[in-house]
C-alpha positions, 0 to 999 in steps of 0.5 A: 195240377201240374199240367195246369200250372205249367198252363199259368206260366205259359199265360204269364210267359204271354202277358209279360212281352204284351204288357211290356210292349203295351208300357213301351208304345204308351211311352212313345204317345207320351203316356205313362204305365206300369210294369208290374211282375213278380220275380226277377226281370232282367231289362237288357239294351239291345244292341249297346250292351250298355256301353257309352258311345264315344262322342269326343270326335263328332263334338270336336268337329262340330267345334272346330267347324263352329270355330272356323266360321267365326274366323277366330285362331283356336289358340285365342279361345284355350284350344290348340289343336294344330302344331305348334309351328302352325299356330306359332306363324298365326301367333306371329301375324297377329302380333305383327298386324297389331304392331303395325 
């Protein structure tokens, strides 16, 4: 008897990867399926270990990049991101160009 339960965990042991495998590629054609097992199933990302990534850098230069096309100083759309000497001058030349 106990040569053929450890046979059925075997089998299971085989099933639960194949089905899983078969859930995921289902997943990848647009389709659903059910994962079904019995027990505690530990599902852990590969590679992340569940972290956020940090996407603040790649955001603010497409922003800035965004920004700069339009030609429109940072400062007049609540964003500061030179040095206030730089962005006083700016804030001078435009006052300047609209006084004259």
């Amino acid at each position: 008897e106990d040569g053929l339960e450890r046979t059925y965990a075997q089998e299971r042991c085989r099933q639960i990867p194949q089905e899983w495998s078969a859930a995921m590629q289902a997943g990848k054609n647009g389709g659903v399926r059910d994962f079904v097992a019995v027990g505690d199933v530990d599902i852990k990302v590969i590679g992340a270990d569940n972290q956020v990534l940090d996407s603040e850098v790649p955001v603010r230069q497409i922003l800035e990049q965004l920004i700069a096309k339009t030609g429109i100083p940072p400062f007049l759309l609540g964003l500061s991101w030179s040095s206030t000497e730089r962005m006083s001058t700016q804030q001078a030349d435009m006052m300047t160009s609209e006084i004259t």
